[in-house]
C-alpha positions in Angstrom: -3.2 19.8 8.8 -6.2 17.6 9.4 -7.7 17.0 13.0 -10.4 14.7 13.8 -11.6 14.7 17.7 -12.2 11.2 19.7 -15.6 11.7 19.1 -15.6 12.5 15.3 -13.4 9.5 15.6 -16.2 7.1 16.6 -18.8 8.7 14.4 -16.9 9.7 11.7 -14.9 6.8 10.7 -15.8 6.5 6.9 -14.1 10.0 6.6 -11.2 8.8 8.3 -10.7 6.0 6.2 -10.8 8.3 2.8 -8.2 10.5 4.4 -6.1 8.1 5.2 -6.7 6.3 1.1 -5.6 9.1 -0.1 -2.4 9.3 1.9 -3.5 12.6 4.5 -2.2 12.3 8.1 -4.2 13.2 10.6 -4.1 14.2 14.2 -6.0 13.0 16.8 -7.9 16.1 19.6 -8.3 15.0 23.2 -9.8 17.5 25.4 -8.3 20.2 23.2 -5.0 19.0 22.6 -3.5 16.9 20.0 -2.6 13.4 21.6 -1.5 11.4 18.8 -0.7 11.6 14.9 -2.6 8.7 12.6 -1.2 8.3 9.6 -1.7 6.0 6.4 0.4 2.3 6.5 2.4 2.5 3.6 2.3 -0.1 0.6 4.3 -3.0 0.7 5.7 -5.1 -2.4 4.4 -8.0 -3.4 5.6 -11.5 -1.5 5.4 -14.0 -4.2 6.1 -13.1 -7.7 5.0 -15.7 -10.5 7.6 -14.9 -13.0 10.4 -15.1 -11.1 8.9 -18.4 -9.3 8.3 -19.5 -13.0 12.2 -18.6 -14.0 13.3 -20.5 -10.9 11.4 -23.5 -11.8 12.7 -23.4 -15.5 16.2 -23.0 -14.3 16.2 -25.8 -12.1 15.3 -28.5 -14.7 12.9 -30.8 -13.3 12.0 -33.6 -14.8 8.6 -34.2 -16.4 6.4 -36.2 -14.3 2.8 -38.3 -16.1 -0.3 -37.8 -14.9 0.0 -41.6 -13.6 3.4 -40.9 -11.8 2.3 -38.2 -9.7 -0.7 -39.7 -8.5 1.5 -43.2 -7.9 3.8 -40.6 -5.7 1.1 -39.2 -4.1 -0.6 -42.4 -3.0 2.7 -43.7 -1.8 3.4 -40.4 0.3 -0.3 -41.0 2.0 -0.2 -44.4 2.5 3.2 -43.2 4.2 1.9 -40.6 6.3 -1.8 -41.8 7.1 -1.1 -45.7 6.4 -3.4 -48.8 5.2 -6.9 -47.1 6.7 -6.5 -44.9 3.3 -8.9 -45.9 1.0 
């Protein structure tokens, strides 16, 4: 069982950072008694995955779209949204 005190705490944080890398609780000593239990945040997946973004995209078909077309649909969407002042 690892203890750090509210001073070690403030002075000691570097060490309290590699505990809690490697996965140690620890408990937190205030005035000679434990108050509190700090313990690491555990790992969360990953959000957005390419490949299965990239399978979605491929299963849905979309049409190819020219260099010239997207920037004809871009322009249009801008001139939409922001009107004639667009340069």
């Amino acid at each position: 069982m690892q203890l750090i005190t509210t001073t070690e705490l403030r002075t000691k944080s570097s060490h309290l950072v590699d505990l809690l890398s490697s996965g140690t609780s620890v408990h937190l000593v205030h005035r000679s008694k434990i108050i509190g239990k700090i313990s690491p945040q555990k790992a969360e997946g990953k959000i957005f995955d390419a490949k299965r973004v990239l399978k979605i995209v491929t299963k849905m078909n979309l049409p190819k779209l020219s260099y010239e077309e997207r920037d004809r649909r871009y322009r249009e969407a801008m001139m939409k949204k922001h009107g004639q002042s667009l340069s």
